[in-house]
mmJSON file of the N, C-alpha and C atoms, coordinates in Angstrom:
{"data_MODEL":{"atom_site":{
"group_PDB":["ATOM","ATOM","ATOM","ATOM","ATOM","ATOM","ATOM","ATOM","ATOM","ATOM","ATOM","ATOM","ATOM","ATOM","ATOM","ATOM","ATOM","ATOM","ATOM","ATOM","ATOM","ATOM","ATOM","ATOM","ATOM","ATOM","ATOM","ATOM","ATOM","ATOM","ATOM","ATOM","ATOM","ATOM","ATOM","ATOM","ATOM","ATOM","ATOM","ATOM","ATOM","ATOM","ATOM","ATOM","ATOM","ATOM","ATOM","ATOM","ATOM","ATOM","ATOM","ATOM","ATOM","ATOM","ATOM","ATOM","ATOM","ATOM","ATOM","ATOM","ATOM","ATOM","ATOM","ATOM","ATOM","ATOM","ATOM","ATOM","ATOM","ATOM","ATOM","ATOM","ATOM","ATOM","ATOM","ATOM","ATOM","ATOM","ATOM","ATOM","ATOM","ATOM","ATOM","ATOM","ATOM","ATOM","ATOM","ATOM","ATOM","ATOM","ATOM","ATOM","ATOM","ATOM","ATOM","ATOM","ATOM","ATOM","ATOM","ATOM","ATOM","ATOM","ATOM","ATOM","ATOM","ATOM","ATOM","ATOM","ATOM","ATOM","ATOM","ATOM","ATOM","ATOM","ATOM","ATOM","ATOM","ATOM","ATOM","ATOM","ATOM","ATOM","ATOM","ATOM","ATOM","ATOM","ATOM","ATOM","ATOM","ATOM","ATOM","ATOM","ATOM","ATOM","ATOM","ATOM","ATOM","ATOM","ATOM","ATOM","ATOM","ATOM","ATOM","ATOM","ATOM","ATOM","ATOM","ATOM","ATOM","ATOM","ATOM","ATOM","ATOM","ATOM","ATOM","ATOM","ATOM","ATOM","ATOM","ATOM","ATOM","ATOM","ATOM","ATOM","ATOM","ATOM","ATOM","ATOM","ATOM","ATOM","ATOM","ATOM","ATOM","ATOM","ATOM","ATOM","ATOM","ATOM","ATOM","ATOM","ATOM","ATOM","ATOM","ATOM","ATOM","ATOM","ATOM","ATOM","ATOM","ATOM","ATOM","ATOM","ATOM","ATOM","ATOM","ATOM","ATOM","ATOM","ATOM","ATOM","ATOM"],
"id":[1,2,3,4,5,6,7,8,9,10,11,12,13,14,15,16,17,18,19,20,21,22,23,24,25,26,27,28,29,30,31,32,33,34,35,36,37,38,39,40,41,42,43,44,45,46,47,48,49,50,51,52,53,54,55,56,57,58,59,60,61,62,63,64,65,66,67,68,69,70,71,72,73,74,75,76,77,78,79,80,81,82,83,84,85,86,87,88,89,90,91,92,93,94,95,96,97,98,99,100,101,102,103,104,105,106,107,108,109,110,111,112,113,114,115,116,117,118,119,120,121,122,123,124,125,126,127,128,129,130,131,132,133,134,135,136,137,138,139,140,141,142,143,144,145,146,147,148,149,150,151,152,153,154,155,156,157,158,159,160,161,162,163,164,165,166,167,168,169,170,171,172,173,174,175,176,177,178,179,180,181,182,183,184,185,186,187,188,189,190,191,192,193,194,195,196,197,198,199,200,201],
"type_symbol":["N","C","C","N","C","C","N","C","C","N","C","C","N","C","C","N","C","C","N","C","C","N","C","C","N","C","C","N","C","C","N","C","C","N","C","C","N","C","C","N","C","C","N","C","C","N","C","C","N","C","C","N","C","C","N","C","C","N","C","C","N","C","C","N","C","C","N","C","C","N","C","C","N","C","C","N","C","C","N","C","C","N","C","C","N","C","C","N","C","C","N","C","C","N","C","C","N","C","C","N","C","C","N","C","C","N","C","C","N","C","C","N","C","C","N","C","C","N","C","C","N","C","C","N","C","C","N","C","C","N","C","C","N","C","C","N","C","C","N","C","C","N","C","C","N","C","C","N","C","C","N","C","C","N","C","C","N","C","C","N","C","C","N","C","C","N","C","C","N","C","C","N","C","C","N","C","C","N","C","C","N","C","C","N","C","C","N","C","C","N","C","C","N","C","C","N","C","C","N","C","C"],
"label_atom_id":["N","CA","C","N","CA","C","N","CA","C","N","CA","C","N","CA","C","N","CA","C","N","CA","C","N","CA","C","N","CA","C","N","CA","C","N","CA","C","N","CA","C","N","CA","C","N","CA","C","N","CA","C","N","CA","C","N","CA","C","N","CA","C","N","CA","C","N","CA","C","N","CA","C","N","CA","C","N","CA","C","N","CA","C","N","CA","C","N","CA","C","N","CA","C","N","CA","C","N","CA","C","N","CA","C","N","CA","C","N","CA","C","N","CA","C","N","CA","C","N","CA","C","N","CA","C","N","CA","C","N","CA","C","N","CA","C","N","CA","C","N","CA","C","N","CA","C","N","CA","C","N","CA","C","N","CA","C","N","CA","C","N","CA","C","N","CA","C","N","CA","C","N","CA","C","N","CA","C","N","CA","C","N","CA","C","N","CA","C","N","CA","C","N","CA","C","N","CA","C","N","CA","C","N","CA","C","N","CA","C","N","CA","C","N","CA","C","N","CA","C","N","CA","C","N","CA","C","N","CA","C","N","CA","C"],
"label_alt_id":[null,null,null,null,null,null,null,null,null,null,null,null,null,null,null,null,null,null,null,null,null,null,null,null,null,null,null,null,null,null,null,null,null,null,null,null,null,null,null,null,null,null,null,null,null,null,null,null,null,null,null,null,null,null,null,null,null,null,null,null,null,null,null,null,null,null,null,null,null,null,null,null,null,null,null,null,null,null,null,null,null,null,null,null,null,null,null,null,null,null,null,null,null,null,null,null,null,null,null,null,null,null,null,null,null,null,null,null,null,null,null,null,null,null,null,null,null,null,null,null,null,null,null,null,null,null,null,null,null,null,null,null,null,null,null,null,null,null,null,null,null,null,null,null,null,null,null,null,null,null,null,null,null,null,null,null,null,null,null,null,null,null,null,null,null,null,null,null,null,null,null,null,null,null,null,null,null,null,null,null,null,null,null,null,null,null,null,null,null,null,null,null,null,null,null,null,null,null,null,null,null],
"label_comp_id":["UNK","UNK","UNK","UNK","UNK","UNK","UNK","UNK","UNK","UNK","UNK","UNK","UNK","UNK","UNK","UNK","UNK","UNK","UNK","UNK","UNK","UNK","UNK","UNK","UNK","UNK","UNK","UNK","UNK","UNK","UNK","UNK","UNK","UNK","UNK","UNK","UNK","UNK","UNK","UNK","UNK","UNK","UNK","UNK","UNK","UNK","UNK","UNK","UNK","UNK","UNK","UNK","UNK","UNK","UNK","UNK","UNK","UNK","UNK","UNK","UNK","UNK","UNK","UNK","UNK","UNK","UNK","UNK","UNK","UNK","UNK","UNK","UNK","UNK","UNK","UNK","UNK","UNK","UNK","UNK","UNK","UNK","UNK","UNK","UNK","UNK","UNK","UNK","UNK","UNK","UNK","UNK","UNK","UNK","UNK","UNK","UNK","UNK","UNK","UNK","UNK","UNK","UNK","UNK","UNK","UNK","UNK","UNK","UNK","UNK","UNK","UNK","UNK","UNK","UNK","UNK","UNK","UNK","UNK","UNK","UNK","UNK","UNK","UNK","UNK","UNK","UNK","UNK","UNK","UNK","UNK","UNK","UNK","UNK","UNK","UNK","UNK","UNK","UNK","UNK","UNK","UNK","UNK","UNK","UNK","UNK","UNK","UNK","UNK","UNK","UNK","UNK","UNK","UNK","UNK","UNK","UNK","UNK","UNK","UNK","UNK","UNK","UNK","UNK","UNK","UNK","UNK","UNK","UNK","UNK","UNK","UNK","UNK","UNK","UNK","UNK","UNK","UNK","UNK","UNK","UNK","UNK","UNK","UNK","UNK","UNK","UNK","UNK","UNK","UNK","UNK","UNK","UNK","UNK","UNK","UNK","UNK","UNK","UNK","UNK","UNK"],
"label_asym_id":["A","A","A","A","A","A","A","A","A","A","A","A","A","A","A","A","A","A","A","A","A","A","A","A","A","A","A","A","A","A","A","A","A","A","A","A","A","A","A","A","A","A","A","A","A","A","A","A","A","A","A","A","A","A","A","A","A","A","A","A","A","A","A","A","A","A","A","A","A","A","A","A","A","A","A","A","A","A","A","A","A","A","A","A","A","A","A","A","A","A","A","A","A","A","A","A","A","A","A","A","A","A","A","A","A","A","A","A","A","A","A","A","A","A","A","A","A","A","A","A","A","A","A","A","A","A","A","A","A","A","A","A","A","A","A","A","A","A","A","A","A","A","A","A","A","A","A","A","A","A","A","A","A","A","A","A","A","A","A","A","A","A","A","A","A","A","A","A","A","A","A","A","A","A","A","A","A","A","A","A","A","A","A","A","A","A","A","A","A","A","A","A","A","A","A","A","A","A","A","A","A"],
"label_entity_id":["1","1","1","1","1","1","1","1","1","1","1","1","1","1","1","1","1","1","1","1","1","1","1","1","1","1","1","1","1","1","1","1","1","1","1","1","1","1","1","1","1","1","1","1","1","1","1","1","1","1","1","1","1","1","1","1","1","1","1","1","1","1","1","1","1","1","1","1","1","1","1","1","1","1","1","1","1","1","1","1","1","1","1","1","1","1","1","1","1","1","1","1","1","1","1","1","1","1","1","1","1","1","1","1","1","1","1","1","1","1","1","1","1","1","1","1","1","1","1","1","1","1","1","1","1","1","1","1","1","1","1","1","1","1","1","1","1","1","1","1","1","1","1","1","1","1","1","1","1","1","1","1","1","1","1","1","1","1","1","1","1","1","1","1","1","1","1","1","1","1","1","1","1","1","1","1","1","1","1","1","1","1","1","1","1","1","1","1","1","1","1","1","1","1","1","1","1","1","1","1","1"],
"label_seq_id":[1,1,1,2,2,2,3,3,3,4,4,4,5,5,5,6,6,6,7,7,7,8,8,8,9,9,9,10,10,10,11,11,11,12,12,12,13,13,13,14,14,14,15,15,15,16,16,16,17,17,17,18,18,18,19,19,19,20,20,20,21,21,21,22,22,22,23,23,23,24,24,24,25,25,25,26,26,26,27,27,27,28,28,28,29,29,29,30,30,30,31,31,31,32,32,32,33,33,33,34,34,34,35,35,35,36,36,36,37,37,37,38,38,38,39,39,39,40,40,40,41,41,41,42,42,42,43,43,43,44,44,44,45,45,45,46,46,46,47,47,47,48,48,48,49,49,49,50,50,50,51,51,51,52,52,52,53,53,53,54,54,54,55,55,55,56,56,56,57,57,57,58,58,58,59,59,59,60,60,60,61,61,61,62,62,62,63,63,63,64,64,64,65,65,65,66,66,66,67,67,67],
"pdbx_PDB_ins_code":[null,null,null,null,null,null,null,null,null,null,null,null,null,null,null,null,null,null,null,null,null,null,null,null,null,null,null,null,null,null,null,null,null,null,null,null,null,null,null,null,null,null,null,null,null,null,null,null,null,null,null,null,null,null,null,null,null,null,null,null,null,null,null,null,null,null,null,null,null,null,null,null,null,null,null,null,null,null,null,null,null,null,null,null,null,null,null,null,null,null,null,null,null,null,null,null,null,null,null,null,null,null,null,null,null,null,null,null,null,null,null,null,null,null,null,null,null,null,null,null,null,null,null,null,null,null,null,null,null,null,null,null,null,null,null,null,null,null,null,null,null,null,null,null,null,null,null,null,null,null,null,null,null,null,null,null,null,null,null,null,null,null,null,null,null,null,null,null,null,null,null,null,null,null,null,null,null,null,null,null,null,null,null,null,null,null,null,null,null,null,null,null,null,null,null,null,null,null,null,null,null],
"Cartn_x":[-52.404,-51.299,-50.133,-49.724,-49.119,-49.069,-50.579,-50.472,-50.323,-50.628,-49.85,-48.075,-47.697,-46.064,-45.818,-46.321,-46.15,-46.712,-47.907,-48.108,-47.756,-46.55,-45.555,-44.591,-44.074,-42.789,-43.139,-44.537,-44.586,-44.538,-45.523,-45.423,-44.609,-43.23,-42.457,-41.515,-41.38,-40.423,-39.11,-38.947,-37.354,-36.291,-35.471,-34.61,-33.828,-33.78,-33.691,-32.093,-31.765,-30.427,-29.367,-27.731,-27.057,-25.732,-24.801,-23.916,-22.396,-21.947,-20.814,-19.188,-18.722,-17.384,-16.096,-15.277,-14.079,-13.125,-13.108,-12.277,-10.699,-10.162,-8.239,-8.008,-6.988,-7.129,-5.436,-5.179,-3.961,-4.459,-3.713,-3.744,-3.353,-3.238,-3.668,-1.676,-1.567,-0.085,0.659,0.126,0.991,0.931,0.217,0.652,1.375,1.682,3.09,2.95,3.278,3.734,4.57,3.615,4.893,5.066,6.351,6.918,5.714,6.172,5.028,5.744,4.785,5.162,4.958,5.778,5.219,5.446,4.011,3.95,3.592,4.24,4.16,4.28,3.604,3.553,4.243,5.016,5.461,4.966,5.26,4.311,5.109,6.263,6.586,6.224,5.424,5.11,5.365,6.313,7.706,6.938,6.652,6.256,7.039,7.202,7.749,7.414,8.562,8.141,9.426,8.82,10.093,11.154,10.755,12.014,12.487,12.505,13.203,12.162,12.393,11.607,11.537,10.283,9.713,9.587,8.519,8.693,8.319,8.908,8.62,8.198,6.817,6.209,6.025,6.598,6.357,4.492,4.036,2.541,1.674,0.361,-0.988,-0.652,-0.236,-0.154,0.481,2.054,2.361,1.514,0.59,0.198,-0.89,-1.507,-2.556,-1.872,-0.458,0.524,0.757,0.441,0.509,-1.01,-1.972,-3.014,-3.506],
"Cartn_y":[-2.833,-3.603,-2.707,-1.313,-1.017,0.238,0.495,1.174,0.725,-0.188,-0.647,-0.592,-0.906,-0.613,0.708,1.197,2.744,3.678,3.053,3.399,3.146,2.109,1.262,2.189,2.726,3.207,4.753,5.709,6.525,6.579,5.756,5.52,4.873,4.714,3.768,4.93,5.381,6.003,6.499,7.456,7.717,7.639,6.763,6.577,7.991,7.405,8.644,8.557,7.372,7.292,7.113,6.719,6.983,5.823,5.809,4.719,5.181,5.253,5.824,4.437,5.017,4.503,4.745,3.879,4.576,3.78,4.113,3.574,3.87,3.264,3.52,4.069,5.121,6.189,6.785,7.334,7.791,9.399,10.183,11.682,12.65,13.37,14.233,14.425,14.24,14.076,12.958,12.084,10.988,9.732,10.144,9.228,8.733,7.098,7.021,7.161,7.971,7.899,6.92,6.061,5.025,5.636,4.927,5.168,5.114,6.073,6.088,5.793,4.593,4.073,4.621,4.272,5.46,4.53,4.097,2.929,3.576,3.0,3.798,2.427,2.799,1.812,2.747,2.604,3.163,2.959,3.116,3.412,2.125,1.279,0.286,-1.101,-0.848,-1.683,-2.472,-1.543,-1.937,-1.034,-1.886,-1.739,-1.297,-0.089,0.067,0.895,0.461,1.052,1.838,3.057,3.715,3.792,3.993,3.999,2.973,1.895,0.471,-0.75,-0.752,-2.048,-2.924,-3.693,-4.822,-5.624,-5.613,-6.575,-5.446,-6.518,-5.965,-6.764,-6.477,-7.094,-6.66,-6.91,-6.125,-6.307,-4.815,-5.287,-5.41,-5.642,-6.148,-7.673,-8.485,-9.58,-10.451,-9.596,-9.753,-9.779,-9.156,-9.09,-10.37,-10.449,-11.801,-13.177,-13.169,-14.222,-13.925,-12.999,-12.463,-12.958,-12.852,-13.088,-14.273],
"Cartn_z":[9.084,9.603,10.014,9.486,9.326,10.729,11.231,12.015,13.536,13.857,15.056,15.092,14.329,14.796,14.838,13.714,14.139,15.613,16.05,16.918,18.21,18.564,19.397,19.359,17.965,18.066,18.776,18.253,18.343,20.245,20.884,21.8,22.938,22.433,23.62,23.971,25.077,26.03,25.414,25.323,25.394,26.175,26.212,26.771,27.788,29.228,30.258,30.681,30.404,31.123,30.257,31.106,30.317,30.775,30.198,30.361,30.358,31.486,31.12,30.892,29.576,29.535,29.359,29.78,30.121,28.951,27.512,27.237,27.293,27.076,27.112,25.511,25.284,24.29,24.902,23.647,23.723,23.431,24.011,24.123,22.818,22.794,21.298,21.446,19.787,19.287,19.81,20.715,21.119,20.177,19.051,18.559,17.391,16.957,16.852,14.833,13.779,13.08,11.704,11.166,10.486,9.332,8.731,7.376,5.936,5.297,4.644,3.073,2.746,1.237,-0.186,-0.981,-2.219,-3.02,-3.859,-4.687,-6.181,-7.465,-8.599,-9.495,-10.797,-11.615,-12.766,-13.784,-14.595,-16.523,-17.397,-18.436,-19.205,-18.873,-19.351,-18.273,-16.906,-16.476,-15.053,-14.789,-13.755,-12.475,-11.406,-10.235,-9.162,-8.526,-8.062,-6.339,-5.465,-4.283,-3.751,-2.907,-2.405,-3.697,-5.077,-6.054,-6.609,-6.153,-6.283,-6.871,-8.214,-9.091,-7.913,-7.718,-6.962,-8.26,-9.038,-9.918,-11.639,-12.761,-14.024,-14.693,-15.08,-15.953,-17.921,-18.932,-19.852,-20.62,-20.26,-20.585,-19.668,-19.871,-18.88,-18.93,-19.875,-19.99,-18.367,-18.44,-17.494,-15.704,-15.972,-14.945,-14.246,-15.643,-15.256,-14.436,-14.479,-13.922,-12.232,-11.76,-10.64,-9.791,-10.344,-9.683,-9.396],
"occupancy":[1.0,1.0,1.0,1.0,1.0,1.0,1.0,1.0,1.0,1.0,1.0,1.0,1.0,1.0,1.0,1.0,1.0,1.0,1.0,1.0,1.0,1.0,1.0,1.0,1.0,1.0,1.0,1.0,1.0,1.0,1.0,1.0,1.0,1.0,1.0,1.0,1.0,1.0,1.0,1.0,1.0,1.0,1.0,1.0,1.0,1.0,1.0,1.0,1.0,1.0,1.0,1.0,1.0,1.0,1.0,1.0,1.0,1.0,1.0,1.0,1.0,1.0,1.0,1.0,1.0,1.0,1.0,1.0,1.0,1.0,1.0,1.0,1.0,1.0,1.0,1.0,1.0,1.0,1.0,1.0,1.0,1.0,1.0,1.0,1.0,1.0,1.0,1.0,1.0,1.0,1.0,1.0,1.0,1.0,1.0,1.0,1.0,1.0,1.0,1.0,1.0,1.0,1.0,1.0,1.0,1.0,1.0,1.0,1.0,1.0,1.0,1.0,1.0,1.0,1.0,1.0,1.0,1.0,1.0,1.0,1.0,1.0,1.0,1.0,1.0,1.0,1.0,1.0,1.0,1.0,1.0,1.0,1.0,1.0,1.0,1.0,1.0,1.0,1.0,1.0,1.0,1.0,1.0,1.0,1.0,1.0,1.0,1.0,1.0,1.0,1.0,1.0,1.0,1.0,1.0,1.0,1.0,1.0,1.0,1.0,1.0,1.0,1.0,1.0,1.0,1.0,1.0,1.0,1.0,1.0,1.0,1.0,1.0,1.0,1.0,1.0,1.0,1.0,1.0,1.0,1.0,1.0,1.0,1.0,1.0,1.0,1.0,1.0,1.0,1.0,1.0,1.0,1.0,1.0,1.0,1.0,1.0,1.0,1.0,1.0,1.0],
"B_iso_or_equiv":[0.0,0.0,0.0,0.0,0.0,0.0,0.0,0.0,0.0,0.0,0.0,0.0,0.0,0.0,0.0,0.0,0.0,0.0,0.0,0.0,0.0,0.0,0.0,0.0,0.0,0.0,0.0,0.0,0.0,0.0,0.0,0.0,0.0,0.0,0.0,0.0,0.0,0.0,0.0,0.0,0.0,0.0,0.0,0.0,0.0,0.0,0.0,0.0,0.0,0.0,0.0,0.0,0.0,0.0,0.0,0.0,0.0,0.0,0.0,0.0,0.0,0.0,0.0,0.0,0.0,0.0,0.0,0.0,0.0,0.0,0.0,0.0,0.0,0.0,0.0,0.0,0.0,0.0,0.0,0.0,0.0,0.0,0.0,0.0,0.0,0.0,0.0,0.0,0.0,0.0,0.0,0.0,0.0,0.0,0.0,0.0,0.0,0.0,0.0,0.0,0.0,0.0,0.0,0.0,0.0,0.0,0.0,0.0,0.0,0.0,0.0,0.0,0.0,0.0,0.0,0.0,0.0,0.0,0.0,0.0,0.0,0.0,0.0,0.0,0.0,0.0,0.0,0.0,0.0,0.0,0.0,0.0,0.0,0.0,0.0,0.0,0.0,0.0,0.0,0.0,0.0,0.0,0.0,0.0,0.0,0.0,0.0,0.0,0.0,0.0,0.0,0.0,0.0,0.0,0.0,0.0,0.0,0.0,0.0,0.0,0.0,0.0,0.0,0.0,0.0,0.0,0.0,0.0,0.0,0.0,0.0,0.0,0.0,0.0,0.0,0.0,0.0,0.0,0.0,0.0,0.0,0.0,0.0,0.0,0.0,0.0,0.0,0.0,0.0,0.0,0.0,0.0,0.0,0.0,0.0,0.0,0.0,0.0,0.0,0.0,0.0],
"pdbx_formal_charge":[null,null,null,null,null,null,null,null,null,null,null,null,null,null,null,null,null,null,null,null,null,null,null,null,null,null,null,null,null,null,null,null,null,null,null,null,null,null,null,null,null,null,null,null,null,null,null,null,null,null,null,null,null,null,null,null,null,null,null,null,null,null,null,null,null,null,null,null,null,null,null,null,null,null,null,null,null,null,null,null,null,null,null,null,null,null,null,null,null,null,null,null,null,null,null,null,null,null,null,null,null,null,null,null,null,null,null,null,null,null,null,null,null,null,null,null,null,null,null,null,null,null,null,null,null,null,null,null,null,null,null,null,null,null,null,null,null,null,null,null,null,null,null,null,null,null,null,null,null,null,null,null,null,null,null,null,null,null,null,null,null,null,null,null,null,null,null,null,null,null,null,null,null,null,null,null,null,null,null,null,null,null,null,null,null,null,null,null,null,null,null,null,null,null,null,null,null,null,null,null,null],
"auth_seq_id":[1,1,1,2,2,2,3,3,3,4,4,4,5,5,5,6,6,6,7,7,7,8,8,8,9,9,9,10,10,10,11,11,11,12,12,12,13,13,13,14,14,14,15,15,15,16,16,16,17,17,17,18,18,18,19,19,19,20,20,20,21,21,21,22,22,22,23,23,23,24,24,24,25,25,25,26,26,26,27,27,27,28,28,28,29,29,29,30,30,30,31,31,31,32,32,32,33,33,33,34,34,34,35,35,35,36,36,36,37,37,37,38,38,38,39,39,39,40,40,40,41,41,41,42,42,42,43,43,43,44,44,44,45,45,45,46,46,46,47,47,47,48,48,48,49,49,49,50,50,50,51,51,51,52,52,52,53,53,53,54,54,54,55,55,55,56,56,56,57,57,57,58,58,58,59,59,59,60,60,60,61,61,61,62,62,62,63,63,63,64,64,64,65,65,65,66,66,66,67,67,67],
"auth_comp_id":["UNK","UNK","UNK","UNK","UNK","UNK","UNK","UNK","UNK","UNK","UNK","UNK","UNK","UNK","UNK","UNK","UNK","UNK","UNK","UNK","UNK","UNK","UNK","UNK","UNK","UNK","UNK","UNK","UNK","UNK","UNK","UNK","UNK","UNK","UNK","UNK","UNK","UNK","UNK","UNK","UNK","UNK","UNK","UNK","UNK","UNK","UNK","UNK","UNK","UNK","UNK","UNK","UNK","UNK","UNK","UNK","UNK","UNK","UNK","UNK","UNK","UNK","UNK","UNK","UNK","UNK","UNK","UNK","UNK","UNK","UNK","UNK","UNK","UNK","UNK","UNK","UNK","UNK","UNK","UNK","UNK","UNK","UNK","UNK","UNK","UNK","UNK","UNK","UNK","UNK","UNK","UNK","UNK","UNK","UNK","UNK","UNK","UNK","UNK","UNK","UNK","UNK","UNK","UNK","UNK","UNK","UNK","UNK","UNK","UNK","UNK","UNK","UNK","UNK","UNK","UNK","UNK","UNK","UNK","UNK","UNK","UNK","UNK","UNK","UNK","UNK","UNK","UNK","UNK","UNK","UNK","UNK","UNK","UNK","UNK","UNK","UNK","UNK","UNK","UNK","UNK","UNK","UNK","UNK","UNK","UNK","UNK","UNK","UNK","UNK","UNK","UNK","UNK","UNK","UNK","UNK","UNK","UNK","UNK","UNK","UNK","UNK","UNK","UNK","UNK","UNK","UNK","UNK","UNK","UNK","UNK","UNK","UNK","UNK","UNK","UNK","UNK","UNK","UNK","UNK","UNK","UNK","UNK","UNK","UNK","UNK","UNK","UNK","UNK","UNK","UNK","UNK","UNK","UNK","UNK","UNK","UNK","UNK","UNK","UNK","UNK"],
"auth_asym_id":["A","A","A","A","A","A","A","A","A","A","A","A","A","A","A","A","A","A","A","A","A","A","A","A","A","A","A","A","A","A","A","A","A","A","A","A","A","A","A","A","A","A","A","A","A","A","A","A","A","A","A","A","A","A","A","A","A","A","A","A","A","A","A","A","A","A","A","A","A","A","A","A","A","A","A","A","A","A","A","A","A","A","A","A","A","A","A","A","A","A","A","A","A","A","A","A","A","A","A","A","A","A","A","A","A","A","A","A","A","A","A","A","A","A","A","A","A","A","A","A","A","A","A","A","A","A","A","A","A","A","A","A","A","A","A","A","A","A","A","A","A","A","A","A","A","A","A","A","A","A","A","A","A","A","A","A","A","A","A","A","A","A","A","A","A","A","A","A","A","A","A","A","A","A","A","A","A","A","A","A","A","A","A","A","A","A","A","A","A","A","A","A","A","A","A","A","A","A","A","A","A"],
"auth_atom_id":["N","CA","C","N","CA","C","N","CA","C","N","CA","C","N","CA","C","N","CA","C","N","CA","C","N","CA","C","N","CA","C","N","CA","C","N","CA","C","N","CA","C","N","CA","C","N","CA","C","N","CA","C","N","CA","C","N","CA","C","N","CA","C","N","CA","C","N","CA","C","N","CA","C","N","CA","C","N","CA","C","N","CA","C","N","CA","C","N","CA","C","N","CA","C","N","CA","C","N","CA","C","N","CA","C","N","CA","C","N","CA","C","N","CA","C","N","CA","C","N","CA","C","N","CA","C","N","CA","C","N","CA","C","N","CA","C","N","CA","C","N","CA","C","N","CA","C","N","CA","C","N","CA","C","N","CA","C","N","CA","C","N","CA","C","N","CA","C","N","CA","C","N","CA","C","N","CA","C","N","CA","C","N","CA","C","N","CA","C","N","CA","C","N","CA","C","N","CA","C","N","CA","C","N","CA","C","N","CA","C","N","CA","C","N","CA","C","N","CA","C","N","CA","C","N","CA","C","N","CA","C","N","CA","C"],
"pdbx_PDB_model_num":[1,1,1,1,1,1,1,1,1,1,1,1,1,1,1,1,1,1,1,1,1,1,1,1,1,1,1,1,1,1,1,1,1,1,1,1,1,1,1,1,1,1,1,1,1,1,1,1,1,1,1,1,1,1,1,1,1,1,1,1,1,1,1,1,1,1,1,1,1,1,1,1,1,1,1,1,1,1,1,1,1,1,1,1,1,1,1,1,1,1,1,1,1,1,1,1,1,1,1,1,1,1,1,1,1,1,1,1,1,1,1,1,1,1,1,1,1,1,1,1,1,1,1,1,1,1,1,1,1,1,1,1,1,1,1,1,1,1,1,1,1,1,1,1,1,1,1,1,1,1,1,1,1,1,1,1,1,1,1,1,1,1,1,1,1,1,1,1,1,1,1,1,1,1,1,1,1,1,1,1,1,1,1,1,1,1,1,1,1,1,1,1,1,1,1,1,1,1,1,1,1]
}}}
């Protein structure tokens, strides 16, 4: 059973041609740069981004309330 497909694959043509495309692409260094976030969790729990508590939870406990 097994040797007929194999012998299809061994036998079917390799592909001769080719396809050309033109996609739209931005050029090397043009591109644009965003602000980059710095996210930290601290050892009492307090979530924080860029420096600035987002939220404080005291514990894991705290956290199950979030999800």
């Amino acid at each position: 059973m097994l040797v007929m497909p194999v012998m299809f694959v061994i036998t079917i043509p390799q592909p001769k041609h080719g396809v050309d495309v033109n996609l739209p692409g931005t050029g090397p260094g043009s591109a644009k740069i965003r602000d980059q976030n710095h996210i930290s969790i601290d050892a009492a729990g307090a979530i924080r981004r860029n420096g600035a508590t987002m939220i404080a939870c005291p514990g894991i406990d705290g956290y199950r309330d979030l999800i």
